[in-house]
N, C-alpha and C positions, 0 to 999 in steps of 0.2 A: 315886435315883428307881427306885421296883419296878416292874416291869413286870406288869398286868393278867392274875392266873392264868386259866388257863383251865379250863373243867370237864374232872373224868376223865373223862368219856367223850369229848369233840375229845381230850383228850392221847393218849386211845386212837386213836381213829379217824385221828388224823392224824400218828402218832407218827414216817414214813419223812420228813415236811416236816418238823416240826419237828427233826428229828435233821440236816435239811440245814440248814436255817434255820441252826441254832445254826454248824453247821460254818461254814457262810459266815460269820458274822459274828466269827469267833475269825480267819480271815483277813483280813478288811476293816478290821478295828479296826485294822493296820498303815498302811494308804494313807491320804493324805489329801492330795489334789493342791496346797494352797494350805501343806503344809506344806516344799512342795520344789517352788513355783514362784518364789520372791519372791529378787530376786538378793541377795547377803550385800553384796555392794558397791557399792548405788545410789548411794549419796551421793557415793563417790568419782568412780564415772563419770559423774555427772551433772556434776561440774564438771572432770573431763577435756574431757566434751562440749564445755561451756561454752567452754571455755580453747582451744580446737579451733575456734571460730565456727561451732559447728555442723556439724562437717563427719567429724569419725569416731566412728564409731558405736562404742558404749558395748560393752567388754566384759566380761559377766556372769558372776562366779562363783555356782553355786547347791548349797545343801547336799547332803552324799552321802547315799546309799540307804542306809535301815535294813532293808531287805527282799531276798529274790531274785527278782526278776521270773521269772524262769523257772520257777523249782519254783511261786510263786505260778500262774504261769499251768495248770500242770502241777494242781496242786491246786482250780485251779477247774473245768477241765474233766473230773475227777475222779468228780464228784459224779453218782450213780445218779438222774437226775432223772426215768426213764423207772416208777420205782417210784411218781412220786406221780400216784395216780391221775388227779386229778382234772386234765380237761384244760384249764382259765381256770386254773389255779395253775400247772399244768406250764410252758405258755406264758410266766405271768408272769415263775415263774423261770428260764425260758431268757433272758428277755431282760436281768433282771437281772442274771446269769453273765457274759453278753455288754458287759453297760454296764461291769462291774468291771472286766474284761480290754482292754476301751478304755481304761480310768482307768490301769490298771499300764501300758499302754503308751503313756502319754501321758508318767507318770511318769519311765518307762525312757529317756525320750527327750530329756530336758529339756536345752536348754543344743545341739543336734543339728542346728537349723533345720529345715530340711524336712521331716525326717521326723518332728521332733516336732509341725509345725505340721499335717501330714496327719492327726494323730493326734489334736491337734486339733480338726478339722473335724468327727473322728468324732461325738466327743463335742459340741462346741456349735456345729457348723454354723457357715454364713457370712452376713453380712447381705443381705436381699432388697433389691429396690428401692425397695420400700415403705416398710421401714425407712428408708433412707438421704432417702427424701423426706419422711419422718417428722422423719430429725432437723433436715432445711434449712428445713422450716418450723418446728420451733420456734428454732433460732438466727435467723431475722429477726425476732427482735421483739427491741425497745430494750431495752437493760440495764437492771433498773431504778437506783432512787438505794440510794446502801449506809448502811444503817440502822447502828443502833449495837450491834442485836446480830448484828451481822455481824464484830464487832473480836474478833481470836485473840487474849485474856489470860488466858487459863483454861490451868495446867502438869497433866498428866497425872496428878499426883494430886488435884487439884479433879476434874475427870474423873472420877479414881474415886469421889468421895465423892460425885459428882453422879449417877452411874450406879446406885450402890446404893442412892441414897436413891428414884429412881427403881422401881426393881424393887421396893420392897419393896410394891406394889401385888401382885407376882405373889407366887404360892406356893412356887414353886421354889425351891434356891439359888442365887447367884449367887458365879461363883469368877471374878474379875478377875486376870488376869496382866500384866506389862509386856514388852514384847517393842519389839528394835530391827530384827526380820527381817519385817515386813510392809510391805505398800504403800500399805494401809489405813491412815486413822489411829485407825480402830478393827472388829475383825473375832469372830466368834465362829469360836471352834476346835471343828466338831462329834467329834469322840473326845480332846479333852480338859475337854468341857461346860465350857466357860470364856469369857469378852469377854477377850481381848487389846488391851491399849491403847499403842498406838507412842509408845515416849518419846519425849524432843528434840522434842515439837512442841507445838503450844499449839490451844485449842481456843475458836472462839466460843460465846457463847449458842446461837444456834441451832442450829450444828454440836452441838451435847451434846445438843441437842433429837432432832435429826434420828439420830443413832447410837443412841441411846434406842429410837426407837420403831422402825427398824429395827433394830439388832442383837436389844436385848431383848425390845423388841413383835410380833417374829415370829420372826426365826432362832433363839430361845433357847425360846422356844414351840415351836416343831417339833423343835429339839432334845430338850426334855424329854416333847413328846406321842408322840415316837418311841420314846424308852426307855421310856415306858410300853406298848405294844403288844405283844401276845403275839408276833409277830413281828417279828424283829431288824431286815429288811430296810426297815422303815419307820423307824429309828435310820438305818442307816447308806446311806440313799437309791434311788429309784427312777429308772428312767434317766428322763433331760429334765428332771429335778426342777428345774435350776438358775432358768429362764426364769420357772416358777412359783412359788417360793420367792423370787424377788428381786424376781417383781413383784408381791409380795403386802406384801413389805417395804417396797418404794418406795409403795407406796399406803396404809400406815402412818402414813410420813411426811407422804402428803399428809390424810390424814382426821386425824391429830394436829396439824394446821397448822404443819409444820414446812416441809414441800416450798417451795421458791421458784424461781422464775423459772432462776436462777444454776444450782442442784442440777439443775434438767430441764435447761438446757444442757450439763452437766457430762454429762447422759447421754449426750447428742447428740454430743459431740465425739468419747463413746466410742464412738458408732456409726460414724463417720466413718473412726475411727482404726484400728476394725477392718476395713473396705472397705478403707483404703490399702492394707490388710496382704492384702488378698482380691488386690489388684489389682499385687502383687508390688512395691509401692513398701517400700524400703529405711526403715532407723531415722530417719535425716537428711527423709528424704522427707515420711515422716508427720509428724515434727515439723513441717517448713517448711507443711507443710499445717493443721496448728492453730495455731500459732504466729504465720505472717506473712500467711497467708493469711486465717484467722478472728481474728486479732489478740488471741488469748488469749495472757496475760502465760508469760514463759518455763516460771516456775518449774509451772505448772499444765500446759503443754505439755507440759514434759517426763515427770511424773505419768501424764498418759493416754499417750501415747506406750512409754512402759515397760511400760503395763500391757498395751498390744495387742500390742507385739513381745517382752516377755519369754519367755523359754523357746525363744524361734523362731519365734514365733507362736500365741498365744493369743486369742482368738475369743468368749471367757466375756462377755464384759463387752457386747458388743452385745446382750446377751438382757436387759440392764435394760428398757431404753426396750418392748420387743415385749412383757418382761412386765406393765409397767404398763398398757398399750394394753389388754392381753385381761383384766387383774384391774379394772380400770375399767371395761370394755363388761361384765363380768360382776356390778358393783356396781347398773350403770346396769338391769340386766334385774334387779337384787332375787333374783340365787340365793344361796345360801347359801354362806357360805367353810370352814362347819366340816369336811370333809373336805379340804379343801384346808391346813388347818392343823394334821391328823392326825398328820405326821410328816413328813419330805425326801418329799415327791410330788408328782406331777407331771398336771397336768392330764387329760393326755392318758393316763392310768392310771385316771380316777376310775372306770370303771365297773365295772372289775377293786377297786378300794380297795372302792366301794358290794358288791362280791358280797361277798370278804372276812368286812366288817361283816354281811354277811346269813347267813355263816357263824357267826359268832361269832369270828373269826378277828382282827376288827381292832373299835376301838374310836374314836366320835368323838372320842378325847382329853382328859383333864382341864384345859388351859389351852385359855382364848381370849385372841385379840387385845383390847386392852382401850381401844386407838384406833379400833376397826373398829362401836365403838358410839354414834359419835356424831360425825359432821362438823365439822371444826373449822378448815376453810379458807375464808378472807375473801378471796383472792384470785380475781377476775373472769378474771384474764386466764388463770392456770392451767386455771380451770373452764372456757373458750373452746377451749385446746390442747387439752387432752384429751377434750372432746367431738368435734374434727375430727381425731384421728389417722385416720390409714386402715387 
């Protein structure tokens, strides 16, 4: 994928950014937090746990550093950012220096507790109230009945052939890898532009639907609208991006009519799970808290449970549900998503993305969402939830 030249005269006039731009992003292209968050030995300690009745907590080994956090750090604040005139870009990219330098040190941290979870919080904050009464109202509503394409008989390579045949709607390519180091059971790698699909498991109808339309119906879309952008930093993300990227995905899912009842709960435990973890309750704790208390089956407990305490505490995954709440209130008011599916960004960046673009500097991107054209949920009761989040 080329990225959008720009005329010689921005190449001129803005040559001190770009010459940063570039720098940043020949550093960045090393980090990538989900590729040294995910422990290498779930499985075993998931059934150590088990074989324990619940009662000692799992411990995780997580892959080593390819990088030096320190000179990275050292090389980010490096950068003569007092040259680029312009001061709505200076700003920007001060803060985007500052979002990397949380991310190495989130990195640096992993496997630490504490201090990797304060590092954490930098980066994706803790659940409000709101949230958490967010997810208690949608876990009171009855389970529905389980349909038949709800049955896991699809092996990771029907997956793949179901995923490519999928894409070929989009113009991009699509590079599918198989991995046994994630938590997902399918994730897109942004600096290896790829869908990784977790062997040893099996996938339903829907489930292929749902990863579809998010992984490739929007994360593989901002991945590819970023690499096309005369600036790197919309490839490799804007801070906050996470909250808006995943609730643009999750609403994907729901305008492809993939979303159900089960998926919005699955979010909601993960909001839950991340409050236990706010509220200093231990591995065992959270579990007992989806597990026997919301009576979600083990093997699904223990899933969201790993994913809030992995690392020491990680916090990412409560930004599903708040992002779908605010890409939905923003469907419901009829604006537009195209700048929002420009590249990794983040809501709370658009007016800075809209200068950019009034620059010439950024591009509304050559893919769209191609769920985002036409409603395709029959579901009453979702359309119910999500009109009354708060």
């Amino acid at each position: 994928m080329t990225e959008t030249p720009l005329h010689p005269d921005l190449q001129k006039q803005y040559a001190r950014l770009l010459e940063i731009d570039t720098h940043l992003d020949r550093l960045v292209r090393r980090i990538e937090l989900l590729q040294y968050i995910n422990p290498l030995n779930a499985e075993k300690e998931k059934h150590r746990f088990f074989a324990s009745k619940y009662t000692e907590a799992p411990q995780f080994k997580y892959p080593k550093l390819k990088f030096d956090p320190y000179k990275l750090h050292r090389l980010f604040f490096a950068h003569r950012l007092d040259k680029i005139e312009d001061d709505t870009i200076r700003e920007l990219y001060k803060e985007v220096i500052y979002f990397y330098a949380n991310m190495v040190q989130c990195i640096e941290t992993i496997g630490s507790t504490k201090r990797f979870y304060y590092n954490s919080l930098r980066v994706y904050g803790t659940p409000r109230e709101r949230d958490v009464e967010n997810a208690r109202f949608i876990l009171h509503f009855e389970d529905e009945p389980v349909s038949g394409d709800m049955e896991k008989k699809h092996s990771p390579e029907k997956a793949q052939a179901y995923f490519a045949d999928f894409a070929k709607a989009y113009p991009f390519p699509l590079n599918i890898q198989f991995s046994t180091h994630i938590s997902a059971e399918a994730m897109v790698s942004n600096s290896r532009q790829a869908l990784l699909i977790k062997r040893n498991t099996l996938f339903s109808d829907n489930q292929l639907l749902t990863l579809a339309h998010h992984e490739i119906g929007v994360h593989l879309v901002t991945t590819f609208n970023g690499l096309a952008q005369p600036l790197k930093i919309f490839s490799n993300g804007l801070p906050k991006n996470v909250e808006t990227q995943e609730g643009l995905a999750v609403f994907s899912e729901y305008m492809g009519g993939a979303l159900t009842l089960k998926r919005l709960k699955e979010l909601a435990y993960r909001v839950l799970a991340s409050d236990s973890l706010s509220k200093g309750y231990s591995f065992a704790d959270t579990f007992d808290l989806i597990h026997n208390q919301y009576k979600l089956n083990r093997d699904a407990a223990f899933n969201i449970t790993l994913r809030a305490h992995r690392g020491g505490g990680f916090t990412k995954d409560r930004l599903y549900l708040s992002g779908l709440r605010k890409i939905y209130q923003r469907y419901l008011s009829e604006e537009p998503m195209d700048t929002l599916l420009s590249g990794k960004v983040a809501m709370d960046f658009e007016s800075q993305i809209k200068y950019l673009q009034k620059l010439g500097l950024a591009t509304v991107g050559p893919h769209q969402c191609l769920s985002f054209r036409e409603k395709r949920n029959t579901n009453p009761t979702l359309d119910f939830i999500l009109n009354n989040l708060k």
